[in-house]
N, C-alpha and C positions, 0 to 999 in steps of 0.2 A: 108737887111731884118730886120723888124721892129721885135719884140719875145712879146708877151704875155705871162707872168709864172703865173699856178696856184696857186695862196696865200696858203698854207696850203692846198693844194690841190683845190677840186672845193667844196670848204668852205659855200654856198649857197645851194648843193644838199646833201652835207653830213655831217657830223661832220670833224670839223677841225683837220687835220696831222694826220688821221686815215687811214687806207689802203683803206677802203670803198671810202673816197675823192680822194685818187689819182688813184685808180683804173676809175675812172671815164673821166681821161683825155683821154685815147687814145682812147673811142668810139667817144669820143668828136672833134676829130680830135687835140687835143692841146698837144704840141711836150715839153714844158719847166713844171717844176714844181718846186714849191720852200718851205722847210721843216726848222723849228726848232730843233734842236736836245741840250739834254740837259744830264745829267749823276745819277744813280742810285748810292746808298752805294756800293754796289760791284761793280761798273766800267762798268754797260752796259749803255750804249750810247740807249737814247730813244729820239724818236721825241715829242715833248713838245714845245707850246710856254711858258706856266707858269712854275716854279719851284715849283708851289702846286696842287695839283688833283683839288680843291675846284672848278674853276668856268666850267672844261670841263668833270667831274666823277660825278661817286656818292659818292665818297670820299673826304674828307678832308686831310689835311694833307702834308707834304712835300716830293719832288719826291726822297732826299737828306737819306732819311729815310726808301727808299724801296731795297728788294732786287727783281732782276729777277724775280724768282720764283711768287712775289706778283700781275704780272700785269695780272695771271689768274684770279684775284679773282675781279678787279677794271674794273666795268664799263663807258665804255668812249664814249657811243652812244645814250642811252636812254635818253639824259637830250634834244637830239635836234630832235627825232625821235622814235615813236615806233620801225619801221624797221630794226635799228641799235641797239636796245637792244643787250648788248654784246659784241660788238664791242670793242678791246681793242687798248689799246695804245701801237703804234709799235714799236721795236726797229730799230735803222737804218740799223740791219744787214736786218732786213724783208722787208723794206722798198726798199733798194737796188738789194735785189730779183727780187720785183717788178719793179724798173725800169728797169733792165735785162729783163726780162721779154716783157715788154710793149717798150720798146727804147725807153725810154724814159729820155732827159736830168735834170740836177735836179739844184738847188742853194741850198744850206746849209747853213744854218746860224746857228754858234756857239751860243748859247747864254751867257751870259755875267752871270757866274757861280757863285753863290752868297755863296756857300760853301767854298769860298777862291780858291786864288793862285792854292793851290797845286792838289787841286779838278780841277783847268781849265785846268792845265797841263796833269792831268790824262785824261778829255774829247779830248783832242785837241791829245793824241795818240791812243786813242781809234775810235777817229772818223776818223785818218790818217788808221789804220788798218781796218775799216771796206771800207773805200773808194778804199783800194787796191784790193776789188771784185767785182769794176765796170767793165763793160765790156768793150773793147777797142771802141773805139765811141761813147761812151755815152759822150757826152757836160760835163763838173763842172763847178760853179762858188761855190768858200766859202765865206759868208760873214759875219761881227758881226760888231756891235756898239762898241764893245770891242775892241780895236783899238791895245792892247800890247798883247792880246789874238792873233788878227788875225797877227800882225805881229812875234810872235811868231810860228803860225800855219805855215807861208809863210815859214819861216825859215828851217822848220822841212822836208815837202813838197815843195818846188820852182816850181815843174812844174806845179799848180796848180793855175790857178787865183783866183787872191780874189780879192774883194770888201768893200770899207768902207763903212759902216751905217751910215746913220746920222737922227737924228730927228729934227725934224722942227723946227727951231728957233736956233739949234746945232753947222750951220755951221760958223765955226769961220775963219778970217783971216790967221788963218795958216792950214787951208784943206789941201793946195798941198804938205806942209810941212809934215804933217799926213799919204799923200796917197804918197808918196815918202819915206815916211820909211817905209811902212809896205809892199813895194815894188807893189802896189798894180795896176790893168788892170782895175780898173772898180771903179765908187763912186754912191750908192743907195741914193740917197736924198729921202724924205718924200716930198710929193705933195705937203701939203700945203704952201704956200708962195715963192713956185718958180717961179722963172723969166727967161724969154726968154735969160736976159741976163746971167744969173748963168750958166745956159744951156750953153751957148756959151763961157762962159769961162773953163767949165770944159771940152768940145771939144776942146777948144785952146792947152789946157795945154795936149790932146795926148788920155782924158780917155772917154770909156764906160759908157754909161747913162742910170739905171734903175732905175726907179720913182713908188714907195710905197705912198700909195696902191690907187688905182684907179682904182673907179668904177663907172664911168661916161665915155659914148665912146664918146662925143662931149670932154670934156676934153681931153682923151686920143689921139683923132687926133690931138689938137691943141700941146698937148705934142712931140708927133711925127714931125709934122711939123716943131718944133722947132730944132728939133734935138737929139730929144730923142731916145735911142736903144731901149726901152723895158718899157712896167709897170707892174708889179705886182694887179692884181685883184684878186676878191672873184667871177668875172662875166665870167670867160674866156669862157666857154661856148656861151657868149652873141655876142662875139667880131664876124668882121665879117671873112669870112671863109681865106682873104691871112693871118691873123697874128696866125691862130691857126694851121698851119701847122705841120705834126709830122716829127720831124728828121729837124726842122725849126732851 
């Protein structure tokens, strides 16, 4: 079974890793969704791809420097829609409501905590605490670019697959060596300048293949054909109706 994850939700009809976005997956018929999560001053675990409000609020500022309490006041909709005026950035405990909720599977990706060390260690047990009120058959995948984060996260959690990140140009001669410590089920390459045969060698070596981010379906079938488990798009509403299956 091929999986389509919605990027930050369905990131074209609403503001991105907002609930409004991924609220939108199950009318959609689309089973996978895939979320940033990042960390607050006080230790709540928020969905964010930026560590600053600036390019998705109407605030400035770093998320490093907020407490809880603050994300009533930070609007995170109105900059891409009237509709969503309001709309706040969610923490992953709301977030995972809603995938309860909607059955809905999810990919997590840590991000790569620029507050230091001991800030990632703090996110990486708050987001293991908030994951233990998934519901039993909900799908996880955890991922980050962060490679001593996520093998860290593996550590803490084992029964949980993760995935290594990598961005375009990234992937170095010792991959397997990277995805073999960090005990990892799965390697996320980035679209650009992937080859049939990278494809085939990360099949060889045993792993799971999801390809960031792609939004081309002529692309995505040739992806697929090669061997690919999955892509991550901003389009998944567009895709055709076998790869958007719920409970897929």
């Amino acid at each position: 079974m091929k999986t389509v994850f919605a990027h930050r939700g369905i990131s074209t009809l609403a503001p991105e890793n907002t609930l409004a976005a991924f609220a939108l997956c199950k009318p959609h018929g689309i089973g996978w969704i895939e979320c940033d999560v990042d960390i607050l001053a006080d230790g709540t675990v928020v969905v964010s791809h930026d560590d600053t409000l600036d390019r998705c609020t109407d605030r400035s500022g770093s998320l490093y420097d907020l407490q809880a309490g603050d994300l009533a006041q930070i609007d995170a909709g109105s900059w891409f829609a009237d509709q969503y005026m309001g709309e706040r950035i969610p923490t992953l405990a709301q977030l995972i409501t809603l995938v309860n909720q909607d059955q809905l599977n999810i990919n997590v990706e840590i991000k790569s905590c620029s507050a230091g060390w001991a800030m990632t260690e703090r996110l990486i047990d708050n987001v293991i605490a908030a994951l233990d009120h998934l519901d039993d058959g909900r799908q996880l995948i955890v991922s980050s670019f962060n490679h001593q984060a996520l093998a860290e996260f593996k550590r803490r959690r084992p029964q949980t697959a993760v995935a290594c990140l990598y961005e375009a140009g990234q992937l170095g001669e010792d991959w397997l060596a990277v995805l073999q410590q960090c005990q990892a089920e799965f390697i996320h390459p980035a679209d650009h300048g992937l080859t049939q045969q990278m494809i085939g060698d990360f099949k060889a070596a045993g792993y799971r293949v999801n390809v960031y981010t792609v939004n081309d379906l002529a692309r995505a079938n040739q992806l697929f054909n090669w061997g690919v488990d999955g892509v991550f798009t901003d389009i998944p509403h567009c895709f055709p109706a076998k790869y958007r299956a719920i409970g897929s």
